[in-house]
N, C-alpha and C positions, 0 to 999 in steps of 0.2 A: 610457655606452653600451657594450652589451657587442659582440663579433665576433659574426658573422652563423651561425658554427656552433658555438655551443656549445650543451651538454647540455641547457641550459633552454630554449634556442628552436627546438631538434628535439623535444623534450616538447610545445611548443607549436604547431610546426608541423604536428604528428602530431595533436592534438585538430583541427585545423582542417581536414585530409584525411578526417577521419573524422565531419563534420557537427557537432560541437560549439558550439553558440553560445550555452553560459552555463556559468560554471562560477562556483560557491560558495563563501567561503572567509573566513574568520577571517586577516587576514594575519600573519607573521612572522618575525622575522630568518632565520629558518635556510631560506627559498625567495625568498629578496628577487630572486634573480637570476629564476626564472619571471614574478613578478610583474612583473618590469622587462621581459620578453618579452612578458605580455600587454598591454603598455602599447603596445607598438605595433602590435597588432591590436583593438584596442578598437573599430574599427569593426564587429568581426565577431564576437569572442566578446564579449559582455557581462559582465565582473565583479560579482558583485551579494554584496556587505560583506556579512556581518549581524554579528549581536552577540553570537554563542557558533555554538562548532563542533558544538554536539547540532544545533543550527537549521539548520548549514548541510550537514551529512550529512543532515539530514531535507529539505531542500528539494532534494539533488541524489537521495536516494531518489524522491520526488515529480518529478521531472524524467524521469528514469529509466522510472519506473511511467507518467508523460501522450506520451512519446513514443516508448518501446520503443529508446529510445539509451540508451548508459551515463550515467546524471548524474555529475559531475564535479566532486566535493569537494576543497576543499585548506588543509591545516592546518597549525600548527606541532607540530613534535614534543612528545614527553611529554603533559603535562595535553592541548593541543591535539588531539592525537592520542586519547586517554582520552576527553575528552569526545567525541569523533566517533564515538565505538564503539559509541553507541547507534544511528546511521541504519545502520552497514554490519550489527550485527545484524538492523537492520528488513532491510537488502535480503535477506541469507540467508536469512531464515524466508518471507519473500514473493518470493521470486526475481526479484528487482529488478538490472536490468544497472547496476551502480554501481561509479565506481575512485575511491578515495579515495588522493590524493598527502599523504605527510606528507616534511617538515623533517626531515632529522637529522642528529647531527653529522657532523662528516668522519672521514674513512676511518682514520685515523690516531690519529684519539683514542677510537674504538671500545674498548669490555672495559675504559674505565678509569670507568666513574661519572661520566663527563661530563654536565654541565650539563642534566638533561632528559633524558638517552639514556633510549631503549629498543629491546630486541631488538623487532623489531616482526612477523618471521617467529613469533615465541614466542605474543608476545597477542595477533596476529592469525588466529594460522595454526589456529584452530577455529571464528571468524567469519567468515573470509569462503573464496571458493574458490581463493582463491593468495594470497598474503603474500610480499613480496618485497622487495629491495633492490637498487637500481639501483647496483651496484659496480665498471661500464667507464663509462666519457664515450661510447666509442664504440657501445657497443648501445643508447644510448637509442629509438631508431627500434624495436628489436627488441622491447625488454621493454615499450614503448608499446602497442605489438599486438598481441603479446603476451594485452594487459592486455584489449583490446577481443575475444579472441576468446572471451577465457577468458569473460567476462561476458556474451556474446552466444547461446554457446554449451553446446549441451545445457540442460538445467537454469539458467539464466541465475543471475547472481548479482551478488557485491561484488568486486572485486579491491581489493589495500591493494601501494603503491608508496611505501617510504622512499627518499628523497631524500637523502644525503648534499652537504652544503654545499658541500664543495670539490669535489665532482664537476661539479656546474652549470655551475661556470664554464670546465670542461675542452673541448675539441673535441669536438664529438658526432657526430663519425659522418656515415652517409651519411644524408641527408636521407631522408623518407618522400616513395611514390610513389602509393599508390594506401591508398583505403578501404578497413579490413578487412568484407569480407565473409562472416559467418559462415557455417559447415555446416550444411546443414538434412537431418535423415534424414527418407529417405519411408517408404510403408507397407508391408511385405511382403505379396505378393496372397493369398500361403495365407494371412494372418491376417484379409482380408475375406472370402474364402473359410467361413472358420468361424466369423466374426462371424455373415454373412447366414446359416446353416443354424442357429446357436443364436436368432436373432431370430426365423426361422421357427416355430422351437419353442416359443419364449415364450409366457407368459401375461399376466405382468405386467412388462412392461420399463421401464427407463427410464435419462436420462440425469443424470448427476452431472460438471457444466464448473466447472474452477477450473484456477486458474495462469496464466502469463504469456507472452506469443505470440503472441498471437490476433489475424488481421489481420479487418478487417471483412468482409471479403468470407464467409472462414471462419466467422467468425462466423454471418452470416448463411445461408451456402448449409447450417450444420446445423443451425440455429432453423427455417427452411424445411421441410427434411427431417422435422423432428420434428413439426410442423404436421403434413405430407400422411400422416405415418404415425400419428397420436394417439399420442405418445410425450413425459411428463411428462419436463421439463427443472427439474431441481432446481441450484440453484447452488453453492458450496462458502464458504468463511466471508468475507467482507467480496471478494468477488466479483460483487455483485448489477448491475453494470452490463455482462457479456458478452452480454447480451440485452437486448432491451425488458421491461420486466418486464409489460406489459400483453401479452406473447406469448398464445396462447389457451393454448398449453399450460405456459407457467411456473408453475410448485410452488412456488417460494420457495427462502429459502436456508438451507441447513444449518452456522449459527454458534451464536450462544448464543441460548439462550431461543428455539428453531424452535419451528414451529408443530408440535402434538403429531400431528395427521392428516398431515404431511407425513415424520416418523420413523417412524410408523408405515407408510406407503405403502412406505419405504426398504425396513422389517423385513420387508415382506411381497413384496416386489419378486425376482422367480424371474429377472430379468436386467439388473445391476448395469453401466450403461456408464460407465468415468469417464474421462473425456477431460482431461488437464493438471491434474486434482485430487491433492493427494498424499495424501488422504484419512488426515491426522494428527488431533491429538487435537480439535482444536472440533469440524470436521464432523463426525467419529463419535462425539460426544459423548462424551468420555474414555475413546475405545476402545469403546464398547459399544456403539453400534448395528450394529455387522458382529461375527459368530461364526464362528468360525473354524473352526469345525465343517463348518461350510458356506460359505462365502465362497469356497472353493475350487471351488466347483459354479458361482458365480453371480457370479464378476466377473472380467469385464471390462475393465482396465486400460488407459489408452496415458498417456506420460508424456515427456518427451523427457530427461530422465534416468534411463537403464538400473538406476540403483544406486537409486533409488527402487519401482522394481518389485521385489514380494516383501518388501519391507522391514520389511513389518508385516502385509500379510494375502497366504493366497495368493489364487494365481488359475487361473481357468477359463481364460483367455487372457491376454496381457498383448504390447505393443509400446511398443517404443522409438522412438519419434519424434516431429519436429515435432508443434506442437499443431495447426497450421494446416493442414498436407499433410492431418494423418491426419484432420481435422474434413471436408476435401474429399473426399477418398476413403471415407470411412465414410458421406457423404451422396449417396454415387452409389451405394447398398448398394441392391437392391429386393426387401425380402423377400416380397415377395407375399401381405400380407396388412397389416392397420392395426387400429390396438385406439382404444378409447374413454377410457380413463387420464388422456390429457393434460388435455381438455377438465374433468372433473371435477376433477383437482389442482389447474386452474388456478381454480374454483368455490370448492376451499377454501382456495386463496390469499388468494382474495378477500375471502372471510367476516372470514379472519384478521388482517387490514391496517383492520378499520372501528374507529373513536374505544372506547376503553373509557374507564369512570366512575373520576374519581380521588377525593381528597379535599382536595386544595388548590385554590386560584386560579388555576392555571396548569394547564391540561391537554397536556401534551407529545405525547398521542397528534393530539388535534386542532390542537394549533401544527406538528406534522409536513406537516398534510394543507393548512393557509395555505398552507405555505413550497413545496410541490406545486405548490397550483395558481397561484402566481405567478410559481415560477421557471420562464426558457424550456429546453425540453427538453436543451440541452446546457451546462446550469451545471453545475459542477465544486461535488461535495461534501464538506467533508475535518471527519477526526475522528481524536481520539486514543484514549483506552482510559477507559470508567470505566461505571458503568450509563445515563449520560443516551444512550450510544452504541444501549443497546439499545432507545430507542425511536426512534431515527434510522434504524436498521436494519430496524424491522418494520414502521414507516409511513411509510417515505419511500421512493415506486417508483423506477427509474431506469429513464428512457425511453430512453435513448441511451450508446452505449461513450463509453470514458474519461472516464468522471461522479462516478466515486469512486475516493478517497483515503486508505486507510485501511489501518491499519497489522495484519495478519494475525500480526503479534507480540507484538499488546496489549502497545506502548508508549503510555507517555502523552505527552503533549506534540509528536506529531505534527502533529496537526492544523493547528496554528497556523503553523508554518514550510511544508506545503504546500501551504497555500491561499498563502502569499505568494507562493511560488516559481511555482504554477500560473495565479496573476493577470499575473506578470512576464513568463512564459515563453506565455501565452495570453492576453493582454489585452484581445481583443476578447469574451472570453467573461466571464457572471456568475459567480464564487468564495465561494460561501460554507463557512465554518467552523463547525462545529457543536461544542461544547469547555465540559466538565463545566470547575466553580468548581478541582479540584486540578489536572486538564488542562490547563487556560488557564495556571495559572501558571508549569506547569514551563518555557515557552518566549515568554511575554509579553511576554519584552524584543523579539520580532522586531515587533511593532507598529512599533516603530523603523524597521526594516527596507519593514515596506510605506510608510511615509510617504515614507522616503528615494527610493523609486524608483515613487512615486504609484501604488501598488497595491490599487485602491478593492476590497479584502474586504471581503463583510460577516462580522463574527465575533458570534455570538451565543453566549454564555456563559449557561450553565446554571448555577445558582448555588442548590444547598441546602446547601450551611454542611457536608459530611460527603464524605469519600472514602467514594461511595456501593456502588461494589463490594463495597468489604472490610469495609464496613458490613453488608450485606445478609448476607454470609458470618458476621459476627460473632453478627450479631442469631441465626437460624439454629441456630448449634451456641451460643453464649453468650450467652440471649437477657437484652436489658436492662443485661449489663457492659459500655458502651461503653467503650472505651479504642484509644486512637491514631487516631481517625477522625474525631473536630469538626473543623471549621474555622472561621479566624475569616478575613475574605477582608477585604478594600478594596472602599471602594467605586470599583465599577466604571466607572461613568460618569466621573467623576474621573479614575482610574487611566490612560483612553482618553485625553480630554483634553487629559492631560499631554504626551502624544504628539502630538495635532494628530490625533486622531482623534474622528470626531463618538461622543457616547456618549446614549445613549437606554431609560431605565428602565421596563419592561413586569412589570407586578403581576398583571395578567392576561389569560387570554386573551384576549377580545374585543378587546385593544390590541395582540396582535402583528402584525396586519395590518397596521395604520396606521403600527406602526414599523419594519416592516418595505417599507416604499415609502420611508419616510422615509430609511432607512439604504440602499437600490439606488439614490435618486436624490441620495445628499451630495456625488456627484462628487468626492470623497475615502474611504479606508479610515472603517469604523463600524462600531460596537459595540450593539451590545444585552443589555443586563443582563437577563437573564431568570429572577425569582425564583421560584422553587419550592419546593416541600414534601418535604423528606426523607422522610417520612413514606410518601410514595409512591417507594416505594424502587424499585421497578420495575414494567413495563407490569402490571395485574393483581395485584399484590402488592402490601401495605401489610406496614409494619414492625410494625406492632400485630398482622396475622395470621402474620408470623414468628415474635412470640415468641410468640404462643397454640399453635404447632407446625402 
């Protein structure tokens, strides 16, 4: 038993002032002393193991992203740390409030090649938004809060805290008193000002929502707003749940493979609104749906990090602030007058979401529209990166906020760790995993993970035998040299199994329905083997018409 103020249990005490009640964590030696802290709050924060530190930075990313708190990862140093550095890059590229605690030596054996050291200010300090080390006993309160504003705040993001050993067990200081409550900037009124006199003048306007912030209320009072003025609301890349997507005036979303009538609306669009979008490379499709020629005439920016305005295009106007103030006050805008836009984008929304013709057994467009109209409107849907994503994405609506889980970093092996994490952390709601045959692998061991803490996902594994991305890319520019892209997988049902999870093999579609009731009602985590045809390499595209050119 340690004294009641040391370093690890003001760390601990700080997570629990600050609403914390799950933190992630691969354990080991070099934090034993936190660990023994949270052993005596177990009632309140929940420890949930998993089986590698990628899974557990990706489920406190996923934490992070389902409840607008920091998730709260914790590793051992070195490798421990290394592998973690895939979820704190997801939180930086998708401004996910996440603090990742790692292990590391003591103070004293620092600069000498000790066991596992690493400078963690060095490999961290371009992923995430502070990298630090805790090197008084006594500021642990400080740099805890530090940690929560850093990540809460502006541009939300990852913070990375090294732990030095023998500091843990030192006095910590003055105990914490209060929740950090982050800064929220408001709107300046000349910039509404000149918002409603450019919207008056508009022809064809409309809105572009992405990033992270968004309370429902805001949400809602400028989905509303965009209704009463006929104002096409387009979404930004794996953001498609800040709205209903059945809005009258939803466009669809601008990631990979958008529908070509909704880039074209963008190119033609005389007033650019982007609200919390940082409009990088997916949504302007490698830089080129915005010219810069002109993008200074017709956009419209708000962002609640300053240093992302002008970054890459300019602008007509641009504001720094909250996503949520300024979604409030940009919807009490009356420019006195309404266009017809929305109601039509949202026409060819529609068009572009119905079943297309494949050539295998399994048709993914119409397994999309099953898995629709079964699941209730607030299942959580999670995916990591590969092609079977992009038919998840263009046929599967989202009725309701916080419904998707998806990594804006195109990593792979996401998915799987936050569907765990958001079954754990949300249990009364449905979780399913949507996860291409190389996706599923890179984090399969967390199967593990949902058993141990009876986390009924259902995980449905797309399985055509090929990392189907770099497939498609291959076929394309080298059509017919396949190389590096087969796979040979396990079988999956099995693989499940082995874990205590039910597993269920679907050849075609007529049978994903039925195994898909089967796998919602096993009262346990279940799998669905879902084989498909490489060949339909993506929604509309066959690999036979890639290499024909």
């Amino acid at each position: 038993m340690q004294p009641a103020d040391t370093a690890a249990r003001r760390l601990v005490e700080t997570l629990l002032v600050n609403g914390i009640d799950h933190v992630f964590c691969v354990p080991g030696e070099s934090y034993l002393a936190v660990l023994d802290a949270l052993y005596d709050v177990r009632d309140r924060i929940e420890l949930v193991i998993c089986r590698h530190e990628a899974g557990a930075a990706n489920m406190a990313e996923a934490y992070g992203k389902l409840t607008g708190r920091p998730g709260v990862c914790m590793v051992t140093r070195g490798p421990g740390a290394t592998h973690a550095s895939i979820g704190v890059h997801t939180a930086h590229q998708d401004s996910t409030p996440m603090i990742l605690f790692v292990g590391q030596v003591g103070l004293a054996d620092r600069g000498r090649g000790a066991f596992q050291e690493v400078d963690y200010r060095e490999v961290f300090g371009g992923l995430a938004k502070w990298a630090t080390e805790l090197e008084s006993a006594d500021r642990t309160v400080e740099v805890v809060e530090r940690a929560f504003a850093t990540a809460l705040q502006g541009r939300m993001g990852p913070v990375v805290i090294a732990l030095p050993e023998n500091i843990l067990h030192q006095p910590g200081g003055p105990s914490s008193k209060q929740a950090v409550t982050p800064a929220r900037a408001g709107v300046d009124p000349a910039f509404l000002t000149a918002l409603e006199a450019r919207l008056e003048a508009a022809e064809r306007p409309m809105l572009i929502l992405g990033g992270q912030g968004w309370t429902d209320a805001a949400a809602k009072s400028l989905a509303d707003w965009a209704e009463r003025l006929g104002l096409p609301i387009a979404l930004s890349f794996r953001r498609k749940d800040l709205i209903d997507n059945r809005h009258p005036c939803y466009a669809g979303d601008l990631g990979l493979g958008p529908n070509p009538k909704l880039v074209q609306r963008v190119r033609d669009s005389d007033l650019l609104i982007a609200i919390g979008a940082r409009l990088g490379e997916n949504p302007t499709q490698s830089y080129s749906l915005l010219d810069r020629t002109t993008t200074g005439e017709r956009l419209v920016h708000v962002h609640p990090g300053p240093e992302e305005l002008g970054r890459v295009w300019p602008t007509a106007l641009s504001c720094a602030a909250d996503v949520s103030l300024a979604a409030e006050a940009i919807a009490a805008i009356s420019p006195g007058r309404a266009w017809s836009d929305g109601r039509e984008a949202h026409a060819d929304y529609t068009a572009f979401i119905q079943p297309v013709a494949v050539t295998g057994a399994v048709n993914m467009s119409e397994v999309m529209g099953l898995l629709r109209a079964r699941l209730p409107d607030d299942a959580i849907v999670t995916n990591g990166a590969g092609n079977f994503a992009a038919w998840l994405h263009r046929f599967f609506p989202h009725h309701a906020r916080r419904t998707q889980l998806a990594p804006t970093s195109g990593a792979m092996g996401y998915g799987v760790p936050a569907a765990v994490a958001a079954k754990i952390v949300e249990p009364s709601r449905t979780v399913v995993n949507i996860a291409g045959d190389g996706d599923f692998m890179m984090t399969s061991q967390e199967l593990a993970t949902a058993v141990q803490y009876d986390a009924a996902v259902v995980f449905v594994v797309v399985d055509n035998g090929t990392y189907g991305t770099i497939r498609m890319h291959q076929e394309r520019d080298y059509p017919a040299r396949v190389s590096g892209t087969d796979l040979k997988n396990p079988d999956f049902v099995a693989y499940a199994e082995a874990f205590g999870v039910a597993g269920i093999r679907v050849d075609r579609t007529e049978d994903f329905a039925a195994a898909l009731d089967q796998a919602l009602d096993a009262g346990r985590p279940a799998l669905i083997h879902l084989i498909t045809s490489a060949e339909d390499i993506a929604p509309g595209r066959t690999i036979s018409q890639l290499r024909a050119g």
